[in-house]
C-alpha positions as CSV (number, residue, x, y, z in Angstrom):
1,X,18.2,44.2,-31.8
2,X,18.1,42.9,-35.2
3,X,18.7,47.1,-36.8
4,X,21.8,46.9,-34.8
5,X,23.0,43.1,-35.7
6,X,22.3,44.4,-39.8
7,X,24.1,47.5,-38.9
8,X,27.2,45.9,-37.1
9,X,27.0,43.1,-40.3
10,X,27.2,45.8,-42.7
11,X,30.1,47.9,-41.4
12,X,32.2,44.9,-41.6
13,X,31.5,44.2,-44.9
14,X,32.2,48.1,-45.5
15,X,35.3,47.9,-43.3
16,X,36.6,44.3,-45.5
17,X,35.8,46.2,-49.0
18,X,36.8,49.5,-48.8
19,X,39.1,49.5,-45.1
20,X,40.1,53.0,-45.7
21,X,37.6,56.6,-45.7
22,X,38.4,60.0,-46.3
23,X,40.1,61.9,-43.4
24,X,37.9,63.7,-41.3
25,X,39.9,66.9,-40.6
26,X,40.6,67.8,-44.2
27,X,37.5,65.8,-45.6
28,X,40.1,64.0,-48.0
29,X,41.1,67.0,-49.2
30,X,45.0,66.5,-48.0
31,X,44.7,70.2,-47.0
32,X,43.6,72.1,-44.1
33,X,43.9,76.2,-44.2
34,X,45.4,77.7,-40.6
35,X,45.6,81.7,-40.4
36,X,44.6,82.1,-44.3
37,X,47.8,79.4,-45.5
38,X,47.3,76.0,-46.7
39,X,49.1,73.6,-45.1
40,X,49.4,69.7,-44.9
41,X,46.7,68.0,-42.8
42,X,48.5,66.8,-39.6
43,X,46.3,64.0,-39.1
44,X,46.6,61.9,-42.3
45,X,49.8,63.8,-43.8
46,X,48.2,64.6,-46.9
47,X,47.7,61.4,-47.5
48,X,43.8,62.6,-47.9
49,X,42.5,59.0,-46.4
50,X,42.2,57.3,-43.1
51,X,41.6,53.6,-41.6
52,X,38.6,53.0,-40.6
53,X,38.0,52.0,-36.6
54,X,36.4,48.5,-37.7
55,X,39.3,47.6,-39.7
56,X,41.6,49.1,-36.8
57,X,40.2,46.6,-34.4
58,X,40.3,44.1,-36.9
59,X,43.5,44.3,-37.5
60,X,44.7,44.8,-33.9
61,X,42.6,41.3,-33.1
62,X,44.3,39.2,-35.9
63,X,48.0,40.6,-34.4
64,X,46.7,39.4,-30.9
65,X,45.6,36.1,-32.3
66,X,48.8,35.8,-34.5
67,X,51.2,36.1,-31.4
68,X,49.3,34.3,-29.5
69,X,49.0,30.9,-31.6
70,X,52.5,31.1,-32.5
């Protein structure tokens, strides 16, 4: 229990620092070859980076708590 309770800590200190990772489709690369052609990564539009799922719910959490205090 206490392995998971350091684990959970740690990804959101990870998630808070650096909230974005490289894509997992074109490992950052921007790029993803189909038939022998390069071609832009559809999932982060060459963009090369993604947001993490912590931050996601993070973010998602404070918008709920936003609208809802207003």
């Amino acid at each position: 229990m206490a392995a998971l309770i350091l684990w959970v800590g740690g990804y959101a200190v990870l998630c808070a620092v650096k909230p974005f990772a490289p894509c997992r489709r074109c490992r950052g690369l921007g790029e993803i070859e189909r038939f022998g052609n390069p071609r832009t990564c559809p999932r982060c539009r060459g963009r090369r980076l993604r947001l993490r799922v912590g931050r996601r719910a993070h973010n998602a959490w404070r918008r709920t708590h936003t609208a809802g205090v207003r």
